[in-house]
VMD Tcl script that builds the backbone (N, CA, C; Angstrom):
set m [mol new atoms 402]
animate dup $m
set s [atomselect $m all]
$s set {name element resname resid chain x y z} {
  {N N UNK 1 A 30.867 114.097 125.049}
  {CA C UNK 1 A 32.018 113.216 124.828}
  {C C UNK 1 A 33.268 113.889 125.379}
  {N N UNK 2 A 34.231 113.272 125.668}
  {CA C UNK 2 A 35.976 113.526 125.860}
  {C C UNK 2 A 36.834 112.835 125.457}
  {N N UNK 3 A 37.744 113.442 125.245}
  {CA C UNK 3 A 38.965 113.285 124.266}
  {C C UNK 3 A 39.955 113.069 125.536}
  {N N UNK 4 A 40.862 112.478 125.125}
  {CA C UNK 4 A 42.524 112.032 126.604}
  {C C UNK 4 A 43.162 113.040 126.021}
  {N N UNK 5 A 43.965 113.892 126.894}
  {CA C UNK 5 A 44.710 114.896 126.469}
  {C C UNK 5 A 46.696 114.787 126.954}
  {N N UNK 6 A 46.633 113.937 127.718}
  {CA C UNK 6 A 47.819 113.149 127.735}
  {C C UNK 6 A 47.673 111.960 128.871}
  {N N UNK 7 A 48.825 111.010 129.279}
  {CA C UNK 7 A 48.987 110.471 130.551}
  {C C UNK 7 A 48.941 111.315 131.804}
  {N N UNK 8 A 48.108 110.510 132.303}
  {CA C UNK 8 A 47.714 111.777 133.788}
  {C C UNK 8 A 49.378 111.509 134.905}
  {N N UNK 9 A 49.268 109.667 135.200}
  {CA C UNK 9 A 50.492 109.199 136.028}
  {C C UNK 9 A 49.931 107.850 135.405}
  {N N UNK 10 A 50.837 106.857 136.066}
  {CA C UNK 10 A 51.284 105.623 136.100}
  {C C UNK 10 A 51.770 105.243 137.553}
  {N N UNK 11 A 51.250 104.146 137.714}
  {CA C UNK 11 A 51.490 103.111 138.937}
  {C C UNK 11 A 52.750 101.649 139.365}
  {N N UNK 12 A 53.673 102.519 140.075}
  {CA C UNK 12 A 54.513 100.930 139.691}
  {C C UNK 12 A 54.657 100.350 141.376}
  {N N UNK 13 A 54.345 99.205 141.732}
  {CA C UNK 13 A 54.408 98.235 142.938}
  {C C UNK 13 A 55.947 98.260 142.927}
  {N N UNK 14 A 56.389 98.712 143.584}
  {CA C UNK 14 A 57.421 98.276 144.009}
  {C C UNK 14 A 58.098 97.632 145.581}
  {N N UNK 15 A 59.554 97.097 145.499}
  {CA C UNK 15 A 60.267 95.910 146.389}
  {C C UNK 15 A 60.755 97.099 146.993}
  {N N UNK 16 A 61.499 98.144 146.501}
  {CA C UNK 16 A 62.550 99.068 147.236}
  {C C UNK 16 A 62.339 100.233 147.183}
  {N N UNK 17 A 61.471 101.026 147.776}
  {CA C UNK 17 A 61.358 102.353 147.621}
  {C C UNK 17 A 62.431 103.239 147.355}
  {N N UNK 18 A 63.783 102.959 148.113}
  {CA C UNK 18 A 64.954 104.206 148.484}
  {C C UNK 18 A 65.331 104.047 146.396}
  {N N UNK 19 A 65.700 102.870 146.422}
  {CA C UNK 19 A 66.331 102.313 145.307}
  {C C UNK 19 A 65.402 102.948 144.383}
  {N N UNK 20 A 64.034 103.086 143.735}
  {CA C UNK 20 A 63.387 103.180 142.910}
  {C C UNK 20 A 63.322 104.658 142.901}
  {N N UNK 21 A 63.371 104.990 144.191}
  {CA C UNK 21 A 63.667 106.753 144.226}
  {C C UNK 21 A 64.689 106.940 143.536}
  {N N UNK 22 A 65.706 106.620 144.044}
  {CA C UNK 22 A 66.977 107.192 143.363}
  {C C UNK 22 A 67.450 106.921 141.495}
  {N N UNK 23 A 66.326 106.084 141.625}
  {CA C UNK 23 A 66.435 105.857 139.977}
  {C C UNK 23 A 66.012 107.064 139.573}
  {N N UNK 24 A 64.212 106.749 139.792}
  {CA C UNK 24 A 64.006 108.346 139.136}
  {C C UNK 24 A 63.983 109.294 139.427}
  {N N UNK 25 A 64.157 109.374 140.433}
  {CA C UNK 25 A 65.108 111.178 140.664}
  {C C UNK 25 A 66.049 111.539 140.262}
  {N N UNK 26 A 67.368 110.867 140.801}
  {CA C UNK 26 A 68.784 110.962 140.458}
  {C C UNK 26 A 69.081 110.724 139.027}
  {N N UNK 27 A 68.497 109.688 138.699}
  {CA C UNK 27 A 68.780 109.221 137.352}
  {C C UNK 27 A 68.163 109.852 135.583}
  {N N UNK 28 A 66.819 109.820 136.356}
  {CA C UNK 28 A 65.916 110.060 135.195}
  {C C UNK 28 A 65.504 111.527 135.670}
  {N N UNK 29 A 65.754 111.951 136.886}
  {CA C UNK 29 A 65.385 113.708 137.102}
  {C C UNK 29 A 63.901 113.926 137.373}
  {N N UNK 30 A 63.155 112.980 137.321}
  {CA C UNK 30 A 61.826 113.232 138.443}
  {C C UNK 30 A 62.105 113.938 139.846}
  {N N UNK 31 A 61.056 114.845 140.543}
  {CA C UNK 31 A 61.293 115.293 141.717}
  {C C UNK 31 A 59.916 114.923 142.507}
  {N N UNK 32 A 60.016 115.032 143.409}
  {CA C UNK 32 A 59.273 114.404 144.579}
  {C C UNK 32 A 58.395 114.973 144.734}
  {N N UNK 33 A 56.763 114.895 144.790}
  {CA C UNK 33 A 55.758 115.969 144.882}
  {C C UNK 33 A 55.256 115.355 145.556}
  {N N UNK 34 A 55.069 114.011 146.315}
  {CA C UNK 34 A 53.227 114.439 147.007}
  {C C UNK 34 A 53.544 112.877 147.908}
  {N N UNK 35 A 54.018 112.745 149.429}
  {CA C UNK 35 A 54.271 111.810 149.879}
  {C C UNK 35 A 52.682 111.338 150.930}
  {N N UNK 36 A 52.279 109.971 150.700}
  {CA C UNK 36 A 51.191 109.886 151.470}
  {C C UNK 36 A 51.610 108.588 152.155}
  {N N UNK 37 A 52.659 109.033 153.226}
  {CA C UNK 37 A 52.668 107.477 153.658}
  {C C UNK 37 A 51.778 106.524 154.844}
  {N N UNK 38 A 51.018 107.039 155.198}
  {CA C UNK 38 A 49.588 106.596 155.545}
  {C C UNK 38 A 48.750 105.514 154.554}
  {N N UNK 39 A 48.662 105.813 153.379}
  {CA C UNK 39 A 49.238 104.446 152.130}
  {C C UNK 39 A 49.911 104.137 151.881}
  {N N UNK 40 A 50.809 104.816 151.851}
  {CA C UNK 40 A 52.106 103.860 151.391}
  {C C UNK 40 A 51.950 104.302 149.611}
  {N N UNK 41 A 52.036 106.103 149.579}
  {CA C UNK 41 A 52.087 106.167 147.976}
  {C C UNK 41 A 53.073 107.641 148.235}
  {N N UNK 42 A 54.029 107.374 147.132}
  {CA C UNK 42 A 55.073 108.513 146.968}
  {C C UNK 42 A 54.884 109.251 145.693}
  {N N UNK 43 A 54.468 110.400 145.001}
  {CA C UNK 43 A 54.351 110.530 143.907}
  {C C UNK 43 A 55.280 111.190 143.257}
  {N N UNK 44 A 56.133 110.961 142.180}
  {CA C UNK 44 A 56.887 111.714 141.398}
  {C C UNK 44 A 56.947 111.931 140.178}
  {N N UNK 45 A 56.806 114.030 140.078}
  {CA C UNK 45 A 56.844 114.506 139.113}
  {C C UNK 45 A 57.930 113.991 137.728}
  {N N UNK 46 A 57.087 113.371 136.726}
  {CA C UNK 46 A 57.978 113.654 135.421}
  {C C UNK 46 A 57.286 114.865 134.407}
  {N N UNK 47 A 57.393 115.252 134.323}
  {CA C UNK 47 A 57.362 116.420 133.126}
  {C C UNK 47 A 55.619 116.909 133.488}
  {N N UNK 48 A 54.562 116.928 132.705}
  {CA C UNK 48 A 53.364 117.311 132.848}
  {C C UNK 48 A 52.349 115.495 133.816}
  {N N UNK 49 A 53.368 114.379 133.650}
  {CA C UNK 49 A 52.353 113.550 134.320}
  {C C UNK 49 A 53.218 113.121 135.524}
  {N N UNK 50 A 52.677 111.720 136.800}
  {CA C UNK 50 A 53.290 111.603 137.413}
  {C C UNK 50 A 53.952 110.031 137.980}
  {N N UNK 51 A 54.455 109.661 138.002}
  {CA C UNK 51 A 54.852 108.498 138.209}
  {C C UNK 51 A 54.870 108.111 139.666}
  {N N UNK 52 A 53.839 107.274 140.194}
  {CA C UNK 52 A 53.716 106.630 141.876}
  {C C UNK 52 A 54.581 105.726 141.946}
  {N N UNK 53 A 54.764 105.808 142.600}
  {CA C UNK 53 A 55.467 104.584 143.583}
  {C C UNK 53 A 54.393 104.009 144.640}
  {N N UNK 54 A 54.644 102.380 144.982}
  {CA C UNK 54 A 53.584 102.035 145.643}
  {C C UNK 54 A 54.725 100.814 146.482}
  {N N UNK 55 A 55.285 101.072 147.340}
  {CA C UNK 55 A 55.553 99.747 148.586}
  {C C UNK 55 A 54.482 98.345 148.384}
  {N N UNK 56 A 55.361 97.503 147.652}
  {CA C UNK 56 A 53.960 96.099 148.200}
  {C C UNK 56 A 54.097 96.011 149.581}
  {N N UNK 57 A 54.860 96.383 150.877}
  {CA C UNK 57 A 54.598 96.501 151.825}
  {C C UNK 57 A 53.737 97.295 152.864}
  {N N UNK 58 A 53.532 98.041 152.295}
  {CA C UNK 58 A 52.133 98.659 152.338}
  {C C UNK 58 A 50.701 98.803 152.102}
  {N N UNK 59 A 50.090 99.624 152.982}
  {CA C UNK 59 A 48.545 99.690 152.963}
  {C C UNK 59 A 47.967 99.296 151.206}
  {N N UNK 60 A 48.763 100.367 150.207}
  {CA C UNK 60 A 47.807 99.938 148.491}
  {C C UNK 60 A 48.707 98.976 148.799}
  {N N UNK 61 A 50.147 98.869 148.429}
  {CA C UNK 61 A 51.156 97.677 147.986}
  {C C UNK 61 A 50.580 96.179 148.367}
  {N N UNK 62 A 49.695 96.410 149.407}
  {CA C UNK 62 A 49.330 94.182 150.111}
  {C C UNK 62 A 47.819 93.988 149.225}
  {N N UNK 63 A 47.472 95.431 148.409}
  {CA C UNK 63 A 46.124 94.960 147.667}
  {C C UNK 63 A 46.241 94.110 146.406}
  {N N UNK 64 A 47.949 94.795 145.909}
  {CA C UNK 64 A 48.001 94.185 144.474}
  {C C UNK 64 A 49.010 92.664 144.447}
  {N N UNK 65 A 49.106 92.040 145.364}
  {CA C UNK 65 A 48.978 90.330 144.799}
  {C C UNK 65 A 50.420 90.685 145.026}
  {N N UNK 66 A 51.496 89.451 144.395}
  {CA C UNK 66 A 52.730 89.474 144.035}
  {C C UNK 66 A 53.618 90.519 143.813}
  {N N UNK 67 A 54.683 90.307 144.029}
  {CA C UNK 67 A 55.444 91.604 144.480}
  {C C UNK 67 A 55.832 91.825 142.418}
  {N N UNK 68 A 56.589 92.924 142.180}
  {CA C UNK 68 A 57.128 92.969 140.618}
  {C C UNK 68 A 57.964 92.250 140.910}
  {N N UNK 69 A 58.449 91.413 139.383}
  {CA C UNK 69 A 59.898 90.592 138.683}
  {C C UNK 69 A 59.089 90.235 137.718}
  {N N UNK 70 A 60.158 89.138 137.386}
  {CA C UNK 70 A 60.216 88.449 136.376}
  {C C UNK 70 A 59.071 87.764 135.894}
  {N N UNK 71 A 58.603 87.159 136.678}
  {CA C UNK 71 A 57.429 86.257 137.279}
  {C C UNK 71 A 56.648 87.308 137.311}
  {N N UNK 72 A 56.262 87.969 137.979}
  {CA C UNK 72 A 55.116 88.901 138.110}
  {C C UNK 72 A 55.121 90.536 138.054}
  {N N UNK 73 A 55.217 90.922 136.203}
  {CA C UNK 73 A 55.232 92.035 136.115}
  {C C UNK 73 A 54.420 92.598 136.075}
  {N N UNK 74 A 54.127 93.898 136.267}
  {CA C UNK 74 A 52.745 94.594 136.340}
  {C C UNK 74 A 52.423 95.477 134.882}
  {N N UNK 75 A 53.152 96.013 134.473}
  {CA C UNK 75 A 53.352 96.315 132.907}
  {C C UNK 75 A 54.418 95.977 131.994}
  {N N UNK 76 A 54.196 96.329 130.554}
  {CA C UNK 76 A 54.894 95.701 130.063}
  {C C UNK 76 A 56.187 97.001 129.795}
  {N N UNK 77 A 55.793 98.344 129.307}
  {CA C UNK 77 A 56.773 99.423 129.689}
  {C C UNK 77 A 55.810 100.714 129.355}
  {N N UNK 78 A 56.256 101.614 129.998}
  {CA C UNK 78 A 55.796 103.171 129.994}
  {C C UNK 78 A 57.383 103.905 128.885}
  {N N UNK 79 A 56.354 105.174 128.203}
  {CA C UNK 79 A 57.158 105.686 128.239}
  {C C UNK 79 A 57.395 107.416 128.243}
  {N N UNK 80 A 58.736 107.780 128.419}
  {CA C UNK 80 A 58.805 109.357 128.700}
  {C C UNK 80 A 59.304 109.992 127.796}
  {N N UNK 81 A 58.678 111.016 127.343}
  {CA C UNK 81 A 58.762 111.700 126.040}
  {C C UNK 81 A 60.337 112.916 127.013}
  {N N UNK 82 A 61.418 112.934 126.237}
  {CA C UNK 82 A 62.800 113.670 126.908}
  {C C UNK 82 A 63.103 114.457 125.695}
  {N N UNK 83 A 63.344 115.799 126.296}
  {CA C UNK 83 A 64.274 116.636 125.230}
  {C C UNK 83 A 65.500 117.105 126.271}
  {N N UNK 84 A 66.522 117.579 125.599}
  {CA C UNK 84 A 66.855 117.470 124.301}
  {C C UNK 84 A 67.091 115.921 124.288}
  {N N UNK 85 A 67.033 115.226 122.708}
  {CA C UNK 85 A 67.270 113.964 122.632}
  {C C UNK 85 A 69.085 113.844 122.513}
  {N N UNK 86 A 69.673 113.739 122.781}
  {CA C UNK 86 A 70.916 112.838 122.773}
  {C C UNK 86 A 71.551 111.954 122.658}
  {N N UNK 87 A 71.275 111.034 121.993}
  {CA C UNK 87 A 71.197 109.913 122.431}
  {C C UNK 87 A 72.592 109.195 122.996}
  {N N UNK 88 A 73.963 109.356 122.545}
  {CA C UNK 88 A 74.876 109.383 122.954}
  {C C UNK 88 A 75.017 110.029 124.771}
  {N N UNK 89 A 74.904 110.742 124.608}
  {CA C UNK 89 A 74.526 111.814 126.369}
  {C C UNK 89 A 73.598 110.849 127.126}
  {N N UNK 90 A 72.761 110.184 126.439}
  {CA C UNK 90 A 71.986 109.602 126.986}
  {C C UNK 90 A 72.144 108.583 128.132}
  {N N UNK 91 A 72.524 107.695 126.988}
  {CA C UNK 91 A 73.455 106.301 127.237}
  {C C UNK 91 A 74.444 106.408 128.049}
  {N N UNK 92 A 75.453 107.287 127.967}
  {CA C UNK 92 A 76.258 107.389 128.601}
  {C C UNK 92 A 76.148 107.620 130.462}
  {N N UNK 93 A 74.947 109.000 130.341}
  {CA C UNK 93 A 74.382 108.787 131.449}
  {C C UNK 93 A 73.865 107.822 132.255}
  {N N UNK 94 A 72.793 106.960 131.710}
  {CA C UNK 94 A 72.447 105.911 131.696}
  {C C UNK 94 A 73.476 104.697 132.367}
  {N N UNK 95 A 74.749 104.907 131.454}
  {CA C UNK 95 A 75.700 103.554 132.197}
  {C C UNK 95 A 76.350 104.189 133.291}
  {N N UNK 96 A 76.486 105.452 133.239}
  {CA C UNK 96 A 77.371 105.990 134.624}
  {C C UNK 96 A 76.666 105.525 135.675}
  {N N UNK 97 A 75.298 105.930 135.583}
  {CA C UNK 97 A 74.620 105.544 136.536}
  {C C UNK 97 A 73.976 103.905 137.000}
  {N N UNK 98 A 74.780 102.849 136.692}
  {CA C UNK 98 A 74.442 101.675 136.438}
  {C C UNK 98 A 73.221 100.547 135.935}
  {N N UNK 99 A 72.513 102.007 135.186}
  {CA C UNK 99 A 71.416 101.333 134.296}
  {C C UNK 99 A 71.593 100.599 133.201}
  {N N UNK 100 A 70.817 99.613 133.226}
  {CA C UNK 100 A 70.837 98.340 131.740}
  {C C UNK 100 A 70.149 98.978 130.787}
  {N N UNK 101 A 70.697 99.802 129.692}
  {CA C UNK 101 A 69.871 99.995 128.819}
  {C C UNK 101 A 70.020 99.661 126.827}
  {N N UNK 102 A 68.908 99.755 126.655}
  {CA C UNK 102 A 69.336 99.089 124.984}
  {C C UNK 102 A 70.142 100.511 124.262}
  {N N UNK 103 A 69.950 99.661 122.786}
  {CA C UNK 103 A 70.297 100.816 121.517}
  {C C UNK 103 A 69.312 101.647 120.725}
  {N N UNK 104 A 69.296 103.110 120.716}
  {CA C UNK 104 A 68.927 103.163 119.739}
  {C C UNK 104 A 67.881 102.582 119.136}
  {N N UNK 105 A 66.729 102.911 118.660}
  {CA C UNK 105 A 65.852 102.609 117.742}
  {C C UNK 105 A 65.127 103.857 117.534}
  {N N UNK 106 A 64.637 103.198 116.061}
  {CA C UNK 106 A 63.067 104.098 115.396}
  {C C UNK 106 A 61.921 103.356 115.888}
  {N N UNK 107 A 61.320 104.203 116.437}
  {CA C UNK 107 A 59.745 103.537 116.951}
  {C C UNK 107 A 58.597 104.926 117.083}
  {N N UNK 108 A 57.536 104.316 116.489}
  {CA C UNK 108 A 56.364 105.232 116.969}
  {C C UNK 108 A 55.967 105.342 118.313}
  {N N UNK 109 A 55.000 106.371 118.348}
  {CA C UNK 109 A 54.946 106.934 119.787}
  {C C UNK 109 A 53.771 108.013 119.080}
  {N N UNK 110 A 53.797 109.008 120.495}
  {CA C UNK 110 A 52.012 109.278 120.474}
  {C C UNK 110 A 52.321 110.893 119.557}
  {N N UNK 111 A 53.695 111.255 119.203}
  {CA C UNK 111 A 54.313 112.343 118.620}
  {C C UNK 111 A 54.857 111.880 117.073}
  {N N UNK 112 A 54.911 110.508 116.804}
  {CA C UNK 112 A 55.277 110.397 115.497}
  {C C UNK 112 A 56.401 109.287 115.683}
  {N N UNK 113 A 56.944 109.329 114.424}
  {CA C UNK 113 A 58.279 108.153 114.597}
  {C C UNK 113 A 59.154 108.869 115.088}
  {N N UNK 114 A 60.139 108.696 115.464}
  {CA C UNK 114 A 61.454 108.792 116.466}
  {C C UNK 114 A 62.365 108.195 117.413}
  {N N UNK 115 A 63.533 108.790 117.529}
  {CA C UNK 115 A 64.139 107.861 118.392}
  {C C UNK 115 A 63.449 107.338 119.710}
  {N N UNK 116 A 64.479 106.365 120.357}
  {CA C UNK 116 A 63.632 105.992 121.606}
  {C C UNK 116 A 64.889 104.801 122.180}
  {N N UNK 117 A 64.929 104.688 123.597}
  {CA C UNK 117 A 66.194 104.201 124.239}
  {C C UNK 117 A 65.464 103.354 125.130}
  {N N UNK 118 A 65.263 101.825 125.399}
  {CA C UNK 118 A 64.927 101.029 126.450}
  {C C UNK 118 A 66.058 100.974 127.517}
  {N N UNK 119 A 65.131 101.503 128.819}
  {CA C UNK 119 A 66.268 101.623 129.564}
  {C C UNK 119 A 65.397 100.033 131.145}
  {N N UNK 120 A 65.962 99.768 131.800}
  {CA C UNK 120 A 65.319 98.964 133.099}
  {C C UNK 120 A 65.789 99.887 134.070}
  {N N UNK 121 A 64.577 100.076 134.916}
  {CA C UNK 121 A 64.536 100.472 136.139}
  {C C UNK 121 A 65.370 99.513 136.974}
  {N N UNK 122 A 65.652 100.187 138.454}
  {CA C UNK 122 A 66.195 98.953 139.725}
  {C C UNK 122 A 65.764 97.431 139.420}
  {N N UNK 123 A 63.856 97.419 139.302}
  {CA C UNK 123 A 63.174 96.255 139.696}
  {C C UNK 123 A 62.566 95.583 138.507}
  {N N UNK 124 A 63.569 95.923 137.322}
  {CA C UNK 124 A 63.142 95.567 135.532}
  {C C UNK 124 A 62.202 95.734 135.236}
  {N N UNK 125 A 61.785 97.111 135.682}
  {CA C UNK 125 A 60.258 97.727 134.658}
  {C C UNK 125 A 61.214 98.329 133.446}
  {N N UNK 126 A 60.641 97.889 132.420}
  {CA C UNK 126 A 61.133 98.780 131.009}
  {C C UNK 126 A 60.361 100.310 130.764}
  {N N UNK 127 A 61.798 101.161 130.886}
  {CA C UNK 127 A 61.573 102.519 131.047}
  {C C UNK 127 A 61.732 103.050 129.225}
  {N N UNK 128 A 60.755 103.331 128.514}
  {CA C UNK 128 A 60.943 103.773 127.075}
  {C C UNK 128 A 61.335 105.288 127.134}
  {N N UNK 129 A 62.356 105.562 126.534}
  {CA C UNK 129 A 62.470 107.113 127.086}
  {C C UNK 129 A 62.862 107.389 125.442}
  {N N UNK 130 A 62.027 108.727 124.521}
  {CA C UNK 130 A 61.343 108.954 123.664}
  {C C UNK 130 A 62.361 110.317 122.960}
  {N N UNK 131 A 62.518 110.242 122.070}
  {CA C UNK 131 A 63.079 111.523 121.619}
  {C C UNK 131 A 62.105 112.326 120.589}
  {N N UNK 132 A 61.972 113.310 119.665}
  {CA C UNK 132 A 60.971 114.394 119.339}
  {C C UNK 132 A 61.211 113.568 117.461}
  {N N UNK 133 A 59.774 113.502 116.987}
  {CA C UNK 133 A 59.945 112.735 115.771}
  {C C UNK 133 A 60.397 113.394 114.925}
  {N N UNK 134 A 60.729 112.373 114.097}
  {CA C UNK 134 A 61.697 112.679 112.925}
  {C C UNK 134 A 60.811 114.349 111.780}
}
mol reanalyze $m
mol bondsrecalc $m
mol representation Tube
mol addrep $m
């Protein structure tokens, strides 16, 4: 038998590569590890897992159907476990950088109850970003 020992990565189709970069790099502090553009897959480091990027204009991107929105989302939200939590620092960051994001809440998660901040990416994937439980 085996046990899951965390999220390995996550897959998001995206409209704008530059744009979705600069979210999570600039924004959220992912860095760039592993470009295969021969598919058309960019991978970026968040913490121990990794978050792809996938061009629907591309080689994977024309396999998966409809591009992301409103109409056709591909998940409903991921989320990233962040220290230190701040949540004030957070937000603030967050709006400097012209992200839509919520308030504040208590919510479970795979560490316990704790805070947690809904933030939207460029292309309105809901980004859950996690603080250390209560």
């Amino acid at each position: 038998m085996f046990h899951i020992k965390h999220v390995d990565h996550l897959v998001l189709r995206v409209v704008d590569l530059q744009k979705m970069q600069r979210f999570y790099m600039d924004v959220l502090g992912c860095t760039l590890e592993k470009v295969q553009e021969n598919i058309g897959l960019y991978q970026l480091r968040a913490g121990s897992s990794l978050i792809d990027l996938v061009p629907i204009d591309g080689p994977l991107g024309r396999k998966g159907g409809a591009a992301p929105g409103k109409e056709a989302r591909n998940l409903d939200h991921f989320c990233l476990s962040v220290e230190p939590f701040d949540a004030e620092a957070i937000i603030a960051h967050l709006q400097k950088n012209g992200a839509e994001c919520g308030s504040v809440e208590s919510r479970y998660g795979a560490e316990g109850q704790g805070p947690s901040i809904y933030v939207l990416d460029p292309e309105g994937n809901n980004v859950e970003l996690k603080g250390p439980p209560y």
